[in-house]
N, C-alpha and C positions, 0 to 999 in steps of 0.2 A: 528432579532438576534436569532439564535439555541443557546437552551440552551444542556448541554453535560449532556449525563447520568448520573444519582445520584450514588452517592456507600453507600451500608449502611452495617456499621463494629459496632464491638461490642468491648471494651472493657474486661480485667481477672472479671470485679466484675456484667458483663451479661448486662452493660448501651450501649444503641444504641444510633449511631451516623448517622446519614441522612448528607453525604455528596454531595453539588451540586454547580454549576455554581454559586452560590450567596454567598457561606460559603467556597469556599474548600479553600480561603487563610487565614483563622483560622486556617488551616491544615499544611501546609505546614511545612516539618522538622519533623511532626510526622513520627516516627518509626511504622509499620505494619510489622506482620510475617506473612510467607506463611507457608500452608499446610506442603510445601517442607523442611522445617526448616531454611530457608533463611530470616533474616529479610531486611526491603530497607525502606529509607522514601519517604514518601507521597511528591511527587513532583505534583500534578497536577493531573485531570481528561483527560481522564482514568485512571485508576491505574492500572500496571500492575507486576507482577514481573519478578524482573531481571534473575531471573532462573528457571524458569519454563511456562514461560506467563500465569502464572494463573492471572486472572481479579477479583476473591474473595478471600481477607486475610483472614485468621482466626480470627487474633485477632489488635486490638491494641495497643499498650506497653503503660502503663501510666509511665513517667519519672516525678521525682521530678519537673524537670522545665516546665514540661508541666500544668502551673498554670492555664493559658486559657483556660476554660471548655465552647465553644460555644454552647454546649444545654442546659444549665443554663441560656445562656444571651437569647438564642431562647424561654425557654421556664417563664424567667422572667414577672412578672405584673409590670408595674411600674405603680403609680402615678404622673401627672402632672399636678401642680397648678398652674398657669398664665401662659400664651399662647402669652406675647409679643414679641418682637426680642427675649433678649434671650432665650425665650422658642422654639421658630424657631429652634432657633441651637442646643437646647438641644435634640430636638424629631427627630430633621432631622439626629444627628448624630446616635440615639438610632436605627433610624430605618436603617441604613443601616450599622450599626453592628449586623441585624440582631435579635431584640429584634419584637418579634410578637403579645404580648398584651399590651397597651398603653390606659389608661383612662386622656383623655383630659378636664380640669375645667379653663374655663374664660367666664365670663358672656359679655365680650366687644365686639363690632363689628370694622371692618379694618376702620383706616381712611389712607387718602392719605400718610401721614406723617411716617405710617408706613413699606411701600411699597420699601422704600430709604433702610432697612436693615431685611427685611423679608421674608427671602428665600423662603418660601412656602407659601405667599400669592398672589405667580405671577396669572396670568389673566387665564388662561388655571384650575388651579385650583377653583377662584371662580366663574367659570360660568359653571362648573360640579359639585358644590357644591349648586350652584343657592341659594346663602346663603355670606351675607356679616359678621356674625358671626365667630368671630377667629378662633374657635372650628370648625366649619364647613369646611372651607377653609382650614385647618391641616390635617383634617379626610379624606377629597379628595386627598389634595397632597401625606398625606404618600400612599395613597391606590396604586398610581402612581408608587410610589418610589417601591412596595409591594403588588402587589394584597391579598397575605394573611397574611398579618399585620389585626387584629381585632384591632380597634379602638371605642373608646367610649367617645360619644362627648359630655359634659354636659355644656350646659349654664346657668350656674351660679356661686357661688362663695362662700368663708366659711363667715359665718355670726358672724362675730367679731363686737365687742362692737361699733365699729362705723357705718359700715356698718348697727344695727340694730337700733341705736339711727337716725339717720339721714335716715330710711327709704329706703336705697337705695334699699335694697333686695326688694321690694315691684316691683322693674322692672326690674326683672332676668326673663328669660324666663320660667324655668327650680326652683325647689324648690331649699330655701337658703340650704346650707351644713351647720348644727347646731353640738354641741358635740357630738351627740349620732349616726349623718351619717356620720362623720367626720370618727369618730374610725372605725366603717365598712368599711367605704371605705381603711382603713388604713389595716385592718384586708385583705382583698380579694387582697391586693399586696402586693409585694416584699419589695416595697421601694416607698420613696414620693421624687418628686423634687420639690421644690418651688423655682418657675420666677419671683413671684409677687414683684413689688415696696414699695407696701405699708409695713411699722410699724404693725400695728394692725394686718392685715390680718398674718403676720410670725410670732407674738407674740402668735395669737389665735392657729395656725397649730403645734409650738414649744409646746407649754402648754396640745395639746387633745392628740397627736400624739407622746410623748416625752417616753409612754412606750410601745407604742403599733408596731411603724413599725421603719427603719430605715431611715434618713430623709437626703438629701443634698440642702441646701439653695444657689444659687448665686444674688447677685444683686451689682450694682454699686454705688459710689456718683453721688451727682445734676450733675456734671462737666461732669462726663465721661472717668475721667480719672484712676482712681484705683477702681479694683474689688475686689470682696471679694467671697470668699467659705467658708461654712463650712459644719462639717460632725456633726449627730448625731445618737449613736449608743445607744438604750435602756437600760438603767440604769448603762450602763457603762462608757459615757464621759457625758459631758455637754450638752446644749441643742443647738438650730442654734441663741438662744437670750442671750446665759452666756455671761453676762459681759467681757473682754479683763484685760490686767494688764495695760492698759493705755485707760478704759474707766472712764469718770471720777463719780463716787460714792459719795455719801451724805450721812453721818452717822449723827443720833439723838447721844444726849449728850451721852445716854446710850451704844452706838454703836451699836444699830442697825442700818441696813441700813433703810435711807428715801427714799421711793418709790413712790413720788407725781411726781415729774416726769417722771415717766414711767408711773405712770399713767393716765395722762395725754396722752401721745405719744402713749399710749394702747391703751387708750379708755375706761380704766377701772374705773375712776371716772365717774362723773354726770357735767363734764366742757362742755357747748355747745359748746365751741370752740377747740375741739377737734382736735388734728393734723392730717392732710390731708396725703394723699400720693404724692408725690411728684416724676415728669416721672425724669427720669436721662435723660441726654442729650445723649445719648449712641450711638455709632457709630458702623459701622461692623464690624471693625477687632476688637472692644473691645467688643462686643457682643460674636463674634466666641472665644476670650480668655477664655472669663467666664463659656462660653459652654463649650468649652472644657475640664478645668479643671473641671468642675462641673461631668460632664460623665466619666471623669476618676476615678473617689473617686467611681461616681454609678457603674462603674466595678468593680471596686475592693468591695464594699459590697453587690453585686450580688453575686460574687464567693466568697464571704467568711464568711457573715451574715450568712450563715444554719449550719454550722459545728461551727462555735463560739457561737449562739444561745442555741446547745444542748451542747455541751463540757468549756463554758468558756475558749475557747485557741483559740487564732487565727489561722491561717492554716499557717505551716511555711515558705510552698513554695509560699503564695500568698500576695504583698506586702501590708502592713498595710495602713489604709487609716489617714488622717488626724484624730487623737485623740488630743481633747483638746488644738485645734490649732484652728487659721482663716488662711487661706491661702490668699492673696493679692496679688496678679498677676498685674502689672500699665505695661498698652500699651503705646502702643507709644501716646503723649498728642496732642492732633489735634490741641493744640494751644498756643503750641510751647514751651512748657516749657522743658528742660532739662535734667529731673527729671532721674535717671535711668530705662531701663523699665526691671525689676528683679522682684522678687516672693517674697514677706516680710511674718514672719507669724510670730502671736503673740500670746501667750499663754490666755487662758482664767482660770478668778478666778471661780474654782468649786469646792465645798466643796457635795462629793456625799453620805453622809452618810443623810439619809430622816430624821433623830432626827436632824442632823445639822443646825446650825444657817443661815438662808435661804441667800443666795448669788445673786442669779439669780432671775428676779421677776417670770420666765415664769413658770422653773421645778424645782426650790425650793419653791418658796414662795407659800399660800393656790391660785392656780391660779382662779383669778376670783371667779365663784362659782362653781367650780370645787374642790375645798378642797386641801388638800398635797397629798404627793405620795401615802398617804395608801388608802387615801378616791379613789382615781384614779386609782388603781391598783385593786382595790375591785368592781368601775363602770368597768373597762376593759374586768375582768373575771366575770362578768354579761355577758356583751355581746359578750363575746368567748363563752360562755355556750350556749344562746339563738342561736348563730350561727353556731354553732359547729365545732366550728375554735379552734383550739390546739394553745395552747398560747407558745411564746418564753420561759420562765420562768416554764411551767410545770417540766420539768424534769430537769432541770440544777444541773451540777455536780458541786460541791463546791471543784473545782482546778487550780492549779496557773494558770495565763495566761502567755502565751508567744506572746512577744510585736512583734517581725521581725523574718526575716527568717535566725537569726544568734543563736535564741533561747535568748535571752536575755529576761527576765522577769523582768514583772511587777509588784507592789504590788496589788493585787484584792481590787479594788476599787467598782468592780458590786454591785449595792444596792441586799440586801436579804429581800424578803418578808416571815416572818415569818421564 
């Protein structure tokens, strides 16, 4: 296969665009002016103009609706935590949108069982990988998919309270992710996806990571049959664990809420019988569901997390991602039920003021030993400082958000630190 020459344009504000055989249907529909004063859209490689056959535009036009900024998605970090099926579809699709840096974390090696809905663990990849490790077999495929996709492949896993009481970490190849590599790792990318099955492992990732990056959780029920998405945006919505308005709650006489069952299902008590993580029965096309929608929300806070991070407003030409919603996507049911297969989403109870009466066990309540939001906000900008990483919250302008791209505003809910 020949690949076609690259064209590289610039944008009015001096941003370059590396256009090529891999990216230029990103393009398409964009508007380019010629030297000539002619402008034409970008239909395809080569590019030429209609009146003059110049083969170099001057410039290219940003329109409102040119929301889709592909060297953003090009030049995004993302984090990925579990590497099962749907982390298959989640990395598979990331990389052939073009996303170039991609940090791989799952301590588990392939079994046969999961070859039935894991697109990138075909044979050609693990015998160029020479490695039966998830992370390995991913790091070879996307290479496939992308000779220059940088990939980083960790075996291992975050070390939540069960994980540490029951040892497991003790046979990660690769050190356990504790609170203090957790945030770094969180710090050095864009965005975190988490694939993983388990409770604990999401609870632990929600609670380090809740002010530090922006976060998109998918996983399914035992069955297989309805998915779930959420989104988590740094002090602004809820966490990927805020309770639902139809999870059910235990309140002490006083009304606080009772938290023995969560912790329990955490792992954050001293219970040996600690709940397990539990595989969903998950099939492909409900797998590619969950991907899907899961990559759609990480678009949308790829292009829009850096300019709502420093302005408090969302961008109004880029559509807003799941705030303070679960998304629930249910496929078709393999086993025959009737159910409709539509998109349900249910609101979650969050109360974001950090003095607020704690709602959520993960990013209200003192998480673990991790303290409240202030004690965690104060460990954050420790290790921004030690890293010399610019925190979301340094400069934040204290002005209204604007929720969609109709301008419709919301009440600023963003927690303030001091």
């Amino acid at each position: 296969m020949e690949e076609k020459d690259s064209l590289l344009v610039v944008d009015k504000n001096g941003n370059e665009y590396d256009i090529n055989s891999r990216n230029e249907r990103a393009y398409f529909g964009r508007i380019f002016s010629c030297n000539c004063g002619v402008d034409s859209s970008f239909e395809g490689l080569p590019w030429k103009c209609k009146s003059c056959d110049n083969i170099k535009p001057k410039t290219m036009i940003l329109r409102p609706c040119d929301w889709w900024n592909q060297q953003k998605l090009e030049h995004a970090r993302v984090l990925i935590i579990g590497c099962g099926a749907i982390g298959n579809e989640i990395v598979k699709n990331l990389a052939l949108l073009g996303v170039k840096n991609i940090t791989l974390v799952d301590f588990d090696t392939i079994e046969i069982h999961n070859l039935s809905r894991s697109i990138l663990f075909h044979e050609d990849a693990r015998k160029k990988a020479d490695s039966l490790y998830k992370v390995d077999v991913m790091k070879s495929a996307l290479q496939g998919i992308d000779p220059k996709i940088k990939v980083t492949a960790l075996k291992t896993g975050v070390l939540d309270n069960i994980s540490l009481r029951k040892g497991r970490h003790n046979e990660w190849i690769d050190p356990p992710i504790n609170r203090a590599k957790l945030i770094e790792l969180g710090l050095q990318h864009d965005l975190c996806i988490v694939g993983t099955d388990g409770i604990a492992p999401s609870a632990f990732i929600a609670g380090v990571l809740y002010l530090v990056c922006p976060i998109v959780q998918t996983s399914m029920n035992g069955s297989g049959t309805v998915t779930q998405v959420r989104v988590s945006i740094p002090g602004s919505t809820g966490c990927i664990q805020c309770p639902t308005k139809t999870t059910p709650l235990i309140y002490h006489s006083d009304g606080e809420p009772n938290w023995s069952n969560f912790d329990t299902q955490y792992g954050a008590n001293k219970c040996k019988d600690a709940a397990e993580a539990m595989s969903a029965a998950s099939f492909a096309h409900t797998n590619s569901m969950a991907a899907s929608y899961a990559v759609s929300q990480a678009i949308l806070l790829l292009m829009g997390w850096d300019d709502y991070s420093k302005k408090n407003i969302w961008p109004k030409n880029i559509p807003l991602p799941l705030w303070n919603e679960v998304a629930k996507p249910r496929p078709l049911n393999p086993g025959g039920s009737r159910l409709e297969n539509k998109t349900f989403y249910e609101e979650l109870i969050v109360k974001l003021s950090p003095t607020s009466d704690p709602i959520c066990f993960c990013c209200r309540k003192g998480f673990f030993d991790g303290g409240g939001l202030f004690e965690r906000a104060i460990e954050l900008m420790e290790i921004a400082e030690k890293n010399e990483i610019p925190l979301w919250f340094d400069d934040l302008e204290k002005i209204p958000r604007i929720a969609n791209g109709l301008g419709v505003s919301r009440p600023d809910n963003t927690i303030k630190f001091g």
